[in-house]
C-alpha positions in Angstrom: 69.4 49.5 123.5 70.1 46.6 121.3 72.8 44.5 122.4 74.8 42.5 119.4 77.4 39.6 119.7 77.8 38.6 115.9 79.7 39.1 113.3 78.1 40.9 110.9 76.9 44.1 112.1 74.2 45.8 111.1 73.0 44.4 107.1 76.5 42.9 106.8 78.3 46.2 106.8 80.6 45.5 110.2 82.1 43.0 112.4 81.2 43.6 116.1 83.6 41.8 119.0 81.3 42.5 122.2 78.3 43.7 123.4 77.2 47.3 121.6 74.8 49.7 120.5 74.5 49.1 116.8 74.0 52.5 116.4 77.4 53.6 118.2 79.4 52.6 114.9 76.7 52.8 112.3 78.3 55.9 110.7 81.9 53.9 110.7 80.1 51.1 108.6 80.0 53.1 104.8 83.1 54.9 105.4 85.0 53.9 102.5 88.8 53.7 104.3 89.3 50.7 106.6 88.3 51.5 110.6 88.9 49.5 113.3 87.5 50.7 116.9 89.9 49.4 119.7 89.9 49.5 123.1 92.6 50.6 125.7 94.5 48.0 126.0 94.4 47.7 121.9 91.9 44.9 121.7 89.5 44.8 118.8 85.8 45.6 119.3 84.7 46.8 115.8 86.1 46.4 112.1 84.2 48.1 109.2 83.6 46.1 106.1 87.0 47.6 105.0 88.8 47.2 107.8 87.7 43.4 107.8 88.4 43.1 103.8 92.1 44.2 104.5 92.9 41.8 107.1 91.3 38.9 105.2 88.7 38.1 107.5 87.3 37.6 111.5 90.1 35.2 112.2 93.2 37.9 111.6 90.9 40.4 113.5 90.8 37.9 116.7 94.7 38.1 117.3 95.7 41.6 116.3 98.8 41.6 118.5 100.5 39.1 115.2 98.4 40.8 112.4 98.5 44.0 112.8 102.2 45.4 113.6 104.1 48.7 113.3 106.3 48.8 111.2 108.8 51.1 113.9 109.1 48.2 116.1 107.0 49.2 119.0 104.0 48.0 120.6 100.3 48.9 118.7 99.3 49.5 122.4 101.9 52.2 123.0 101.3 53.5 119.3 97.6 54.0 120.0 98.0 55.8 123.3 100.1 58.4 121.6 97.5 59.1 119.0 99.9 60.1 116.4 100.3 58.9 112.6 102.5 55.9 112.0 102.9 53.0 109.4 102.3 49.6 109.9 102.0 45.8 108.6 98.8 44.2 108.4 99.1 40.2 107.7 95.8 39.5 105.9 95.4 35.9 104.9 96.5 35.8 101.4 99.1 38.8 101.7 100.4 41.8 103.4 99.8 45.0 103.3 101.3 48.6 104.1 99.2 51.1 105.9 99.0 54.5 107.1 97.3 54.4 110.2 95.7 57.4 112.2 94.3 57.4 115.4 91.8 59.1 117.1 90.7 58.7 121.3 86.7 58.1 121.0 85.4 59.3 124.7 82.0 57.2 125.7 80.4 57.5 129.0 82.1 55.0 130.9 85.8 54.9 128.8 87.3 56.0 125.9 88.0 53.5 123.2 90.6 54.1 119.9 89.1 55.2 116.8 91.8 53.5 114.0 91.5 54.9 110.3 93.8 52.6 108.3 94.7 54.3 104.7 96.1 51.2 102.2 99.3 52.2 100.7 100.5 48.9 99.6 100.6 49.6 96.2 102.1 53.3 96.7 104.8 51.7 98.4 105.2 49.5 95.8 105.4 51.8 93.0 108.0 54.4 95.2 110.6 51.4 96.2 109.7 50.4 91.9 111.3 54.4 90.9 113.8 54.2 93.6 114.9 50.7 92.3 115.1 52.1 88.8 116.8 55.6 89.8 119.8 53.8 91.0 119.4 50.4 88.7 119.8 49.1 85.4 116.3 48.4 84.2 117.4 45.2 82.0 119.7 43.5 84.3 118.4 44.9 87.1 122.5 45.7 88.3 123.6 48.6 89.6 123.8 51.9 87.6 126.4 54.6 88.0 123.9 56.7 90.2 124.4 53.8 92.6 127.9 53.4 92.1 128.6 56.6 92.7 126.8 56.5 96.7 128.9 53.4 97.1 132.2 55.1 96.3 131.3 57.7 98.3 131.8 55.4 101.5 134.6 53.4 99.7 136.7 57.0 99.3 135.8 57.7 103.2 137.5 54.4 103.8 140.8 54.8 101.5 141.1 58.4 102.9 141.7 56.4 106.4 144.2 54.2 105.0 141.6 51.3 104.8 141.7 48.8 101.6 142.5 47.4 99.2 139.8 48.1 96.8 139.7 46.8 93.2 137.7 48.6 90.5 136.9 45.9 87.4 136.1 47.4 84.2 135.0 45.0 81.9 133.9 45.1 78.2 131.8 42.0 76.2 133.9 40.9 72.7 131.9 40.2 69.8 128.9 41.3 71.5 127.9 44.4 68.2 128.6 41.5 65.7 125.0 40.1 67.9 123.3 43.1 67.7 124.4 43.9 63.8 123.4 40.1 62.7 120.4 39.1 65.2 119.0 42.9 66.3 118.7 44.0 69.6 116.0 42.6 70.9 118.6 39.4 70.7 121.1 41.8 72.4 119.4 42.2 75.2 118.8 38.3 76.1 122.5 38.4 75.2 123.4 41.0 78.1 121.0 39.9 80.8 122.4 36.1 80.3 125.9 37.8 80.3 125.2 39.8 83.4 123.9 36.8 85.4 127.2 35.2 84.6 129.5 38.0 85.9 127.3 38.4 88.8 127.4 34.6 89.8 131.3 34.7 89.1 131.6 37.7 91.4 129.5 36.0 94.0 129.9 37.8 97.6 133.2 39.2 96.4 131.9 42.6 95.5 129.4 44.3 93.5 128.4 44.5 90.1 127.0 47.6 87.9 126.5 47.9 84.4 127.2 51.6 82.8 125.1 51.0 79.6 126.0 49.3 76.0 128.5 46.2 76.7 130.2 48.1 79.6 129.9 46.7 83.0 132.3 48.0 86.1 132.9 45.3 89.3 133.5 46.6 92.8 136.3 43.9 94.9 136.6 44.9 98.7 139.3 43.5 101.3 140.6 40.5 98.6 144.1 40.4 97.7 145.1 41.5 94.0 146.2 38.0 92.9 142.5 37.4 93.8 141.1 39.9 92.1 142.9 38.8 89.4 141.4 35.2 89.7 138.0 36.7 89.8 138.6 38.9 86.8 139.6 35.7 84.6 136.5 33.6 86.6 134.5 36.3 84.8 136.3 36.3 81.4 135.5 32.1 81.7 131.7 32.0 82.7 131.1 34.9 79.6 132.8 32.8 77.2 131.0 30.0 77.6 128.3 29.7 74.6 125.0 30.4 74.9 121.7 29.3 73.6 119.6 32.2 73.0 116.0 31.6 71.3 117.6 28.4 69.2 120.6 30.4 68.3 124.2 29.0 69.8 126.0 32.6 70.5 129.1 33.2 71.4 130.7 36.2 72.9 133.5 36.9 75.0 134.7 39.8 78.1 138.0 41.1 78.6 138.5 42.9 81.9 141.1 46.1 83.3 141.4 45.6 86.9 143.0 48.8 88.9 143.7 48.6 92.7 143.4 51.3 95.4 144.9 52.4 97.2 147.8 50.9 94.7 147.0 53.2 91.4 144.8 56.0 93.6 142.1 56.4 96.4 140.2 58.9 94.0 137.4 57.7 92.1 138.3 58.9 88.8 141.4 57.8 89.3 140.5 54.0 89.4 138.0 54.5 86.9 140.9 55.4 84.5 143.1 53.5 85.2 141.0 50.7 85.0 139.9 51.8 81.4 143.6 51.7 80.4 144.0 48.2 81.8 140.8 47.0 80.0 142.1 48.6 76.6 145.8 46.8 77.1 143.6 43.9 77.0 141.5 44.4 74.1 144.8 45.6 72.0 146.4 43.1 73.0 143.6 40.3 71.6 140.9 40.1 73.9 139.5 37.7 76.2 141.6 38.6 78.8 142.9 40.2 82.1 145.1 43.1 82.9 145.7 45.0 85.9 147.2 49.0 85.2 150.0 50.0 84.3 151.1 53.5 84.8 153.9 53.3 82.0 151.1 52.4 79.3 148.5 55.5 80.0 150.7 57.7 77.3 150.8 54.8 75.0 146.6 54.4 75.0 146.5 58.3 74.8 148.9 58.6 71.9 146.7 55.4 70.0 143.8 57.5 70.9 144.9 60.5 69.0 146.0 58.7 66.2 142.6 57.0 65.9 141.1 60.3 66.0 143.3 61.3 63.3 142.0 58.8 60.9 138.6 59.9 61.3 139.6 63.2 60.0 141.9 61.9 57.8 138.9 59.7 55.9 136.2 62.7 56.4 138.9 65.0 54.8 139.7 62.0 51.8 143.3 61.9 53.2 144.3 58.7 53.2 146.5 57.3 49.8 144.9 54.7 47.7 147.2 52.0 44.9 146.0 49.3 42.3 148.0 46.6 42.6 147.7 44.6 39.2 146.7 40.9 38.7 147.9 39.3 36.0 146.7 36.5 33.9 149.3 33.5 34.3 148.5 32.4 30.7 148.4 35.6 28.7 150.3 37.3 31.1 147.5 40.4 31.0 146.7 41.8 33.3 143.1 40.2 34.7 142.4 42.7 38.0 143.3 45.0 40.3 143.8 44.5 44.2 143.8 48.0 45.9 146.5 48.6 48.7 146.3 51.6 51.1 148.3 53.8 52.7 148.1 56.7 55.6 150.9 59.4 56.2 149.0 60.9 59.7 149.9 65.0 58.6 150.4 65.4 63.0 153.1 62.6 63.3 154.5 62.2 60.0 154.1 58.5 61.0 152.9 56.5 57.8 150.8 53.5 58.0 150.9 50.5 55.5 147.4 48.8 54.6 147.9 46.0 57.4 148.8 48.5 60.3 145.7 50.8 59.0 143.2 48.4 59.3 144.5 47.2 62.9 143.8 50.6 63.8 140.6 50.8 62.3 139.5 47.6 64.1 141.1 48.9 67.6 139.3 51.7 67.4 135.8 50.1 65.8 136.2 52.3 62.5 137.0 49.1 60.4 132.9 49.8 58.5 133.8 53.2 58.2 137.6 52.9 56.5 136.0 50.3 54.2 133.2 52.0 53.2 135.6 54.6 52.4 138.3 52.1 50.7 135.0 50.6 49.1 133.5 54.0 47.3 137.2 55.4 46.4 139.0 52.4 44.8 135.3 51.8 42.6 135.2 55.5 41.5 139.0 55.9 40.4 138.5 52.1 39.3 135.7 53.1 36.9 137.3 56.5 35.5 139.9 54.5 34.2 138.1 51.3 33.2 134.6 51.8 32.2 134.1 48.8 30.5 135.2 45.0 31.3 137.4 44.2 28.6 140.2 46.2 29.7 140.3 45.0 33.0 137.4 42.7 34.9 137.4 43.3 38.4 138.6 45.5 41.3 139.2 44.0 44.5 139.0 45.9 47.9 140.0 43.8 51.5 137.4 44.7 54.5 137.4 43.4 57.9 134.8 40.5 58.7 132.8 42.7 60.9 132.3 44.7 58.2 130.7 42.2 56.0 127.9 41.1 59.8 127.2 45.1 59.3 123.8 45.2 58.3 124.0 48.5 56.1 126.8 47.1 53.8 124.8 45.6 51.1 122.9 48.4 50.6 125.7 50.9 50.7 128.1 49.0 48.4 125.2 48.9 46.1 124.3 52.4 46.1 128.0 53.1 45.4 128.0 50.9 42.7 124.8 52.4 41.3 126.3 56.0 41.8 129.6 54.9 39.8 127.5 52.8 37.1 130.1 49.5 38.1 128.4 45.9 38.0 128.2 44.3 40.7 129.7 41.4 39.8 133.2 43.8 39.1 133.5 44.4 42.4 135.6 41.8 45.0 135.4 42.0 48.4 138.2 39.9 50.2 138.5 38.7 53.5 140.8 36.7 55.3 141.1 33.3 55.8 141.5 32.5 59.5 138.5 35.2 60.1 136.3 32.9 58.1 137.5 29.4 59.6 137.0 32.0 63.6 133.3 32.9 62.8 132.3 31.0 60.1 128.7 30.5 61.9 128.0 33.9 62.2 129.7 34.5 58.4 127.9 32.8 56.3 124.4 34.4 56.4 125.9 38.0 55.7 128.0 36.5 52.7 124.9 34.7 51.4 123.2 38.4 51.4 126.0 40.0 49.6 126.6 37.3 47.0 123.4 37.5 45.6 123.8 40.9 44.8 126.5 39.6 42.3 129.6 40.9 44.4 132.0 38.3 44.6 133.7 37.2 48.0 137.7 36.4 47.8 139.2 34.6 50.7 142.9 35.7 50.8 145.8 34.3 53.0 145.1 30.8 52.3 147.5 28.3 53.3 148.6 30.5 56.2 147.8 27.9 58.5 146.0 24.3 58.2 144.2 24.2 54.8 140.6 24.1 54.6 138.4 23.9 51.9 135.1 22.1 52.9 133.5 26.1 53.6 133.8 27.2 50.5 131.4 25.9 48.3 128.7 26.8 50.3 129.8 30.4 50.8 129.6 30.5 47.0 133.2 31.9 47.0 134.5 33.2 43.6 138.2 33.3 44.2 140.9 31.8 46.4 143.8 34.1 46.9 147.0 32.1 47.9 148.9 33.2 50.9 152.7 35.2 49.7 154.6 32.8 52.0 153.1 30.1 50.4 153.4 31.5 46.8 157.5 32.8 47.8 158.2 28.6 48.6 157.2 27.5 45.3 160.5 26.9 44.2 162.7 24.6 46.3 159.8 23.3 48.1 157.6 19.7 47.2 155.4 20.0 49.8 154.7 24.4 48.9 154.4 22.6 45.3 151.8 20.0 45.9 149.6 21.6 47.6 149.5 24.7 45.2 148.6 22.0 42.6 146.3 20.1 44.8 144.7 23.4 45.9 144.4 24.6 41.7 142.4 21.2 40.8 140.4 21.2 43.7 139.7 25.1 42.8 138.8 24.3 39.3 136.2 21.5 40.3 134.6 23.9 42.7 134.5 26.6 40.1 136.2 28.8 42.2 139.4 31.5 40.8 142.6 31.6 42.1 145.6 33.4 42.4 149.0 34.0 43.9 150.6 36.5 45.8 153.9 37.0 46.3 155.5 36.7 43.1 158.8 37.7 43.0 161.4 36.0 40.5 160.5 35.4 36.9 161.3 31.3 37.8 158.4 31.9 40.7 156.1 33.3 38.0 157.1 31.1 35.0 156.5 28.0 37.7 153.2 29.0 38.5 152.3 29.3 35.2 152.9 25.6 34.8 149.5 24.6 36.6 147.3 26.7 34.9 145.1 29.7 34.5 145.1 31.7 37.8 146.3 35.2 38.6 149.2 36.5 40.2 150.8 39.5 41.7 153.7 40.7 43.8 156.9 42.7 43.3 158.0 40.7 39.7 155.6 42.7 38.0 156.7 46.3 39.1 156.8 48.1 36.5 155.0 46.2 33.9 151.4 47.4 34.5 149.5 49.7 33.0 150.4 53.6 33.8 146.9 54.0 34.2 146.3 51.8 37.1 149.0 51.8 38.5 148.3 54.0 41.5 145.3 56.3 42.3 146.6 59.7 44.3 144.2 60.8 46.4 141.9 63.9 45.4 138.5 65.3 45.1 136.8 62.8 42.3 135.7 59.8 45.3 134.8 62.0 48.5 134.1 60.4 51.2 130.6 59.1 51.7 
């Protein structure tokens, strides 16, 4: 018999404790799984060249009782008397590891010692907690999904079915946050969202839990707080998101509004909460944005009414319902007319309720349809415009208002251009205005998409100027071709120096920049024959009822501009 006290076993291919015959655990040596031989009282006495590899050396194998523990919490010793299967933790040098671990009694002539097979399944492990993670997670925030939302509710519903609470359900919604997507793509989106989700989640803190649902949606979970906290935690939220960001060299901004609903105060159920927390969170964005509301039972008919309508004008623009005027503009120096502004209006065939142009497009923009109804606007007033105008000197142009998200939509060059192509219209007939104060709000984001569609040769109007606080130091380099004066400002004309100078200061300035203008509002021939004494602009408004052309003087609707 050959007795061995090193280290290395036999060529190098096991580590020996005690005194052995080599060729007891030759066999163990080129088995390909780790095996430890151990005796009774769960002492080491052999280690394969696996077994030694997985615990990082001679120096974990030495102290087994700290390096090598199952993971059930009991003693090894007890574990290997009972010869069974079990998992454990083996604390190599550099890192730990799961394994499986069977064991086997190995009976010698004097006592029986443990045979220990120890299966690595670290990175198994790994890989199973990895799909579990992702089965109940959001994979680009790494918040909770629905799936795990809906195990949490499950214990919340337990609780308010006992009488315990209060419970606050958050729903919250990110502003702005297409105009990122439409404007900077969505590989920008998604920076966008994960720097947004770390900001609700740090707001939130221990207070509850946070999932995201998908898109811009995200849904807070408040337990035991009051609802005056909740509600301080729903506008900590709305602060932290609408702080800017810096996002690859870009400064974005964005915002949140959030619907808070409170159990057991508007339901214990879980679709309950969920609702009524929707309804909250659409008060909100209706009302503006950027902002907090808790539920209100007497507004759920309200949002399901505004809901219908807005499904309405889908329909109503698929099915080319929706009436569409030309408003002349005439020439304050010839008095011909120069243009024509378009002016809709929707009679909803359900309701009978009719809506102007203004009240149209709020609904539009309420409902996210604002592309849509201009596209629409866009195709039908440059078809009808063209039928009755085919060449420029009868009338120049044909102006058509659209909402500023509209103009950060990507498509919308290339749509307004295949229209125009389709109609045979130059581009450079075609106006597309926008208002003032939603240039001065986003100007940043702005002036990119306005670049893209002036260079087609469409011209950009800004309209309502003078509203507020005039400003014209945008203009120029938004290569604006006409300046359309606010009707309030246009109906003080008369009566008032201060309306009077800056109309005059605002003409001169205009005609240094190159840059049209005209008036709205006119109503009186001594507003019109007043406005004629600073020069060449256009003008519109009720005076000239009447004295335009038949021909362009409304567009019914019909067949000849489908919808497209």
């Amino acid at each position: 018999m050959t007795e061995r006290t090193d280290h290395t076993g036999r060529d190098g291919r096991g580590l020996v404790s005690a005194p052995t015959t080599h060729r007891d655990f030759e066999i163990l040596s080129t088995v390909p799984v780790g095996v430890l031989v151990l005796r009774r009282d769960a002492s080491f006495l052999f280690a394969n060249e696996a077994a030694a590899n997985l615990f990082g050396g001679t120096a974990a194998l030495s102290c087994l009782a700290e390096t090598f523990c199952p993971t059930d919490g009991t003693e090894l010793e007890d574990n290997l008397r009972h010869g069974h299967r079990f998992e454990a933790i083996v604390a190599g040098s550099d890192s730990h590891r799961q394994v499986m671990v069977s064991v086997a009694e190995l009976m010698r002539a004097d006592e029986s010692d443990f045979v220990v097979s120890l299966t690595d399944v670290t990175e198994l492990k790994r890989a199973t907690e990895h799909a579990e993670f992702l089965a109940h997670h959001d994979p680009l925030t790494r918040l909770g999904n629905r799936t795990l939302l809906q195990s949490v509710w499950d214990a919340i519903e337990e609780r308010l079915t006992a009488g315990e609470g209060p419970i606050h359900a958050l729903a919250l919604d990110l502003d702005r946050f297409k105009e990122v997507n439409d404007q900077h793509g969505h590989a920008m989106g998604d920076l966008v969202l994960r720097q947004a989700a770390e900001r609700i989640r740090t707001a939130v803190g221990d207070a509850g839990q946070v999932f995201r649902f998908g898109g811009d949606e995200f849904f807070v979970m408040l337990d035991g707080l009051s609802r005056e906290t909740a509600v301080e935690v729903g506008r900590q939220i709305v602060e932290a998101v609408g702080e800017p960001m810096s996002v690859l060299g870009h400064r974005i901004t964005i915002g949140c509004s959030v619907g808070i609903a409170s159990a057991p105060l508007d339901g214990t159920r879980r679709d309950a909460l969920h609702r009524a927390s929707d309804i909250a969170l659409y008060d909100v964005k209706h009302q503006g944005r950027g902002d907090v509301a808790c539920f209100d039972p007497l507004r759920e008919q309200s949002m399901l009414d505004q809901r219908l309508l807005q499904a309405d004008l889908i329909v109503a623009m698929a099915n080319d319902a929706i009436d569409l005027a030309f408003e002349a503009q005439h020439d304050s120096v010839s008095g011909e007319i120069e243009s024509v502004e378009t002016d809709l209006t929707w009679t909803n065939t359900r309701t009978g309720q009719t809506l102007a142009a203004d009240d149209l497009r709020a609904l539009a923009a309420d409902a996210g349809l604002s592309y849509l109804l201009d596209l629409w606007s866009i195709r039908r007033a440059v078809s009808s415009f063209v039928e009755r105008h085919p060449t420029e000197g009868t009338c120049r142009h044909v102006a058509v208002t659209v909402d500023a998200t509209t103009l950060l939509n990507p498509d919308l060059v290339d749509a307004t251009l295949r229209v125009l192509a389709d109609c045979g219209l130059s581009p450079d007939r075609l106006e597309l205005q926008i208002v003032e104060s939603a240039v001065l709000a986003s100007c940043d984001e702005l002036t990119p998409a306005i670049r893209r569609l002036t260079q087609t040769g469409v011209r950009l109007v800004i309209i309502g100027f003078g509203a507020g606080r005039p400003d014209l130091g945008y203009l120029r380099s938004l290569g604006v071709a006409r300046l359309k004066l606010d009707r309030n400002l246009a109906a003080r004309i008369l009566g008032d120096a201060d309306a009077e100078a800056m109309m005059g200061a605002v003409w001169t300035l205009c005609q240094r920049l190159g840059i049209e203008m005209s008036a709205d509002g006119i109503a009186t021939d001594r507003q019109w024959r007043a406005l004629q004494r600073f020069g060449r602009m256009r003008a519109q408004g009720p005076y000239f009822a009447g004295k335009a052309e038949p021909t362009i003087a409304a567009v019914s609707r019909g067949s000849d501009a489908g919808f497209g």
